[in-house]
N, C-alpha and C positions, 0 to 999 in steps of 0.2 A: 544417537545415530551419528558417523561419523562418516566422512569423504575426505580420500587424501587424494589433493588436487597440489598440482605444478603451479605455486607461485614464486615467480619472480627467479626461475632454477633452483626453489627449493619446494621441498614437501610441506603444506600445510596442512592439520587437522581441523575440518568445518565442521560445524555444530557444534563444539567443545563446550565443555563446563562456562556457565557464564562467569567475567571478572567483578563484574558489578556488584556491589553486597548491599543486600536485601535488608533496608531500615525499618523500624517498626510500624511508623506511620504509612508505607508504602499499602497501596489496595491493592489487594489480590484479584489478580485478571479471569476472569472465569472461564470455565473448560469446556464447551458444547462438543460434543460426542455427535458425528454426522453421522454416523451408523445408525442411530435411534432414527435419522429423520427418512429411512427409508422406508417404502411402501408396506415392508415385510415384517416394520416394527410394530407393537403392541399400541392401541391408541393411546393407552394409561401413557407409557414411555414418551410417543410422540409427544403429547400432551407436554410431560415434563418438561423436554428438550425448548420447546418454543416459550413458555414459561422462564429456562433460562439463558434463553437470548433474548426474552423482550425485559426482561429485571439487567440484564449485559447493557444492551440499548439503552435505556433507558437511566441507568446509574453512573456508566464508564463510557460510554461509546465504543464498546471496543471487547473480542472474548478472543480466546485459543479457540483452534479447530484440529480434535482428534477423530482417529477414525475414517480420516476423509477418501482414503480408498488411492492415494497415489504413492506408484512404489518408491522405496530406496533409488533405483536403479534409474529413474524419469528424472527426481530430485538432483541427483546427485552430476546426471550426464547434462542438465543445463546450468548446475552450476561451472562444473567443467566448464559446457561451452562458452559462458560469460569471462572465467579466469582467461581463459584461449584467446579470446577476443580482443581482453581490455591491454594482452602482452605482447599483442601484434608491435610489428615497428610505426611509428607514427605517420608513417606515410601511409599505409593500410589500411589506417582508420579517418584520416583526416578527409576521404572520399565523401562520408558520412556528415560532415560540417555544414551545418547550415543557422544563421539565423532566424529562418522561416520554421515557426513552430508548427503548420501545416503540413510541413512532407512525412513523407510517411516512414522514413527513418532517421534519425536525428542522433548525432553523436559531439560531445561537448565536454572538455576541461573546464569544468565549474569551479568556479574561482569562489573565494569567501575571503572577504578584506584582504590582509596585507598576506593570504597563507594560497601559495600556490601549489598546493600540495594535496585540496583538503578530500576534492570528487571528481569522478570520470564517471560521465553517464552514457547510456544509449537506451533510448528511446526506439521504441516503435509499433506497430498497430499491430493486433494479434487476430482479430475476429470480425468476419469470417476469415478463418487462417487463408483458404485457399484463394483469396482476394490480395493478402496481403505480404504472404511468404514468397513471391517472389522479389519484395523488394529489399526484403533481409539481408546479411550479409554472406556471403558466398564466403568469406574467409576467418573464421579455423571452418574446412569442408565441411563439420560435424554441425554446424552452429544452426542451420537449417532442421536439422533432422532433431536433432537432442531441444533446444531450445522449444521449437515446435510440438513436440509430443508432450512438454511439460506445460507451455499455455495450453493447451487443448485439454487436456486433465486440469487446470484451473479453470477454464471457462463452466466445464460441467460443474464445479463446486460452486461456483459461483453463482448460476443460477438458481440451482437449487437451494443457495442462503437466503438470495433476494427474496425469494418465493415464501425462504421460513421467517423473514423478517415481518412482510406482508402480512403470514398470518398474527403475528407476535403484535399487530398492530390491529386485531380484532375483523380483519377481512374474510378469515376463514380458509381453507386448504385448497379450495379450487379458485381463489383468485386467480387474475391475468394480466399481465401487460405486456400488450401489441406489441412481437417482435424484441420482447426480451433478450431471445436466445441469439439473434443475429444482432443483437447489439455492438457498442462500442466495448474494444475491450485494447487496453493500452498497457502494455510492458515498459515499464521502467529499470533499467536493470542500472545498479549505479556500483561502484567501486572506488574504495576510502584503500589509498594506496599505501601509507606512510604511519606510522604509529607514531603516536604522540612526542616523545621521547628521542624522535628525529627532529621534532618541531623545536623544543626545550625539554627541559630534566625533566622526567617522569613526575607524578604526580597523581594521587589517586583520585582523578576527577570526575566518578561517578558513584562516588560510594555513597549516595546520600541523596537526598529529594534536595535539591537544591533551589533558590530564587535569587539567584545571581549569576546570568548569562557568561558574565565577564571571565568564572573560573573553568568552562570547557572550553573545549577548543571544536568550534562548530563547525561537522561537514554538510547537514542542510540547515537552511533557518527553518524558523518557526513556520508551518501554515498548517491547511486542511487543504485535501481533494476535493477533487472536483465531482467524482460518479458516487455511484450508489455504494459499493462498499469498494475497499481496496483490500486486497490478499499478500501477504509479504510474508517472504521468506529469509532469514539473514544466517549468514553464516558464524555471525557472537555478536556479543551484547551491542547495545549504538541509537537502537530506538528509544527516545523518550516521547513520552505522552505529558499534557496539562489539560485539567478540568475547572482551569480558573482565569483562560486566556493570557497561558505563560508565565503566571506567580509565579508558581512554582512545578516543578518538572521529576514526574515519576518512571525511572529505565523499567525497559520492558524486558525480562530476561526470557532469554530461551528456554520454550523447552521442546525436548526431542522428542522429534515426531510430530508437533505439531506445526498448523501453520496460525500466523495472528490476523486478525479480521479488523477491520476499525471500518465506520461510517463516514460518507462522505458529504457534500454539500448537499448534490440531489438527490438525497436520502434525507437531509432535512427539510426539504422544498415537497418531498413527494409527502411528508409523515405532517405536516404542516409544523413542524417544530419541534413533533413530541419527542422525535429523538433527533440527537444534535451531531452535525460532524466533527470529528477528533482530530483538535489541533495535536499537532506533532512535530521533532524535527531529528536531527539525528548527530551525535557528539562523533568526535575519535579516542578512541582508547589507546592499550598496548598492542594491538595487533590488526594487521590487513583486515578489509570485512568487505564483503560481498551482500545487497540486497536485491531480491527483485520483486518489486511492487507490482501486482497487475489491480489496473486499477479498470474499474465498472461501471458502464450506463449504457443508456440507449446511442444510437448512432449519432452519428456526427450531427446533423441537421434536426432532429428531431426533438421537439422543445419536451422540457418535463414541467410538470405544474402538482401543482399538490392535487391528490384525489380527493375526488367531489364527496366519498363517504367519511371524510374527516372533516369537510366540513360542515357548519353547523351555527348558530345564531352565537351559541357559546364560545365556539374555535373557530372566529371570523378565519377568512385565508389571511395568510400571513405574508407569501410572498409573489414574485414574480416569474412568469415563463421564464425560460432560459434551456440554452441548446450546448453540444461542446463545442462550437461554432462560437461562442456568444462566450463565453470561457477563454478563445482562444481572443478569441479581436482585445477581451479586455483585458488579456495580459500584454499584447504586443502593445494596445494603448498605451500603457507605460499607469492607468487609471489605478493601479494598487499603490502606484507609488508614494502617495498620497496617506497611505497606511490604511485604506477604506480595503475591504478585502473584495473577493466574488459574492462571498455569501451573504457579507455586510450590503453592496449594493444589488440586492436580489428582492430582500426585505421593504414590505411595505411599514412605514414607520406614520 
């Protein structure tokens, strides 16, 4: 799938062939087919599908999602509206500038050591949209309207993963959690402006599973989310994953059509452990890249704790309440600084 979008006054191809080349030890991310997980599928099929996403959970943190039912034309008109956005003149966005990680739009030149070049982000609340679309951005006109129809088609997928994770963890198809659907739902949408090779001489710095930070050139650091799963979409290579807390770092390459799924913190708070959140962070390559993460939980105030049917004399509870509320104070705290993460101080030890 391909989108040719206005960057920077020139034409850019999105989704293209990934650059990144695929090493032998690399683990292949697995493929869930969301059309299996509808009503109208055969239970043999469902069956499979949850089968493999809880082996995904459980081995990777983290699958592709095909099939998911959003067109070309939604995909494509918010990525638009993000390029639109992020090319405004700086006085058009800097309205958006806040320190306060609480407002409900938040726009930021994220800095990374000595490279001021590396992300531009904006931030803001997606769900329920009609709560929160009016504090959007009114400039490029389109950004309300395209942006918006594309969270609203992630939110539906998104609850219905939660729901397949749930059963994936032995709850069964009619599970529930209070006010799921009106949850927290948070758009990240961030923009890596500059290719490597304006930074210093090119360099093929993601051809390989690496464990040494020092040879890319970082446009997010290392972490894990905060909600129950995160949904991202990029426009070429950039996402790396670790499953060894950072050893070492496996790129996630695209593939078209689909979107990538990875689990967050209170997805390990709610499973009591069984499945864990997926550290991750994000490199710069040869060329511009566009991501937009929406990420998932309950509402802002509403604590999450692990379900009472996980636990058991064998799987004492593992950790502690916690709200995005409680997410958010401890990041302003500056209390990560420390290198103790959310999840790390959530954990009863």
């Amino acid at each position: 799938m391909t989108v040719n979008l206005p960057i920077g006054g020139m034409s850019v191809t999105h989704l293209r062939s990934p650059r990144i080349r695929t090493e032998a030890a690399t683990t292949q991310i697995p493929v869930v087919d969301f059309g299996l997980l509808k009503q109208q599928s055969t239970v043999t099929a469902r069956s499979a599908v949850i089968e493999d996403i809880k082996n995904a959970c459980q081995q990777l943190g983290c699958f592709h999602v095909v099939n998911h039912g959003i067109s070309k034309s939604v995909i494509s008109g918010a990525l638009e509206a993000a390029s639109s956005f992020f090319h405004l003149p700086p006085e058009k966005k800097s309205e958006f500038e806040s320190l306060d990680l609480k407002r409900p739009v938040r726009y930021e030149a994220a800095l990374q050591g000595n490279n001021n070049k590396s992300r531009l982000l904006l931030k803001h609340y997606a769900n329920p949209l009609r709560d929160w679309i009016p504090f959007w951005p009114q400039n490029p006109p389109h950004y309300r309207e395209k942006m918006g129809a594309y969270s609203k088609e992630i939110q539906r997928v998104a609850v219905q993963l939660i729901y397949a994770i749930l059963e994936s963890l032995g709850l069964g198809p009619n599970y529930q959690i209070t006010n799921l659907e009106n949850g927290m739902q948070l758009m990240a949408v961030n923009y890596y402006p500059y290719k490597i090779s304006e930074i210093e001489p090119q360099t093929d710095v993601s051809s390989q599973i690496s464990n040494n930070s020092a040879s890319h050139k970082i446009g997010l650091h290392a972490h894990t989310d905060y909600g129950f799963i995160t949904i991202l979409l990029q426009t070429c290579d950039g996402l790396q994953i670790s499953h060894n807390n950072g050893i070492t770092w496996q790129p996630v390459h695209i593939q078209p059509g689909a979107l990538h799924v990875h689990l967050g913190d209170h997805m390990e708070v709610l499973s009591n452990g069984r499945y864990k959140g997926l550290m991750h962070r994000a490199v710069l390559g040869g060329e511009e890249r566009i991501s937009m993460a929406s990420i998932h939980g309950l509402s802002m105030n509403e604590k999450v704790g692990t379900l009472k049917e996980l636990v058991d004399e064998q799987h004492p509870k593992r950790y502690r309440e916690s709200s995005f509320t409680d997410f958010l104070e401890f990041i302003s705290s500056g209390c990560n600084c420390g290198g103790k993460s959310f999840i790390q101080s959530l954990r009863n030890v």
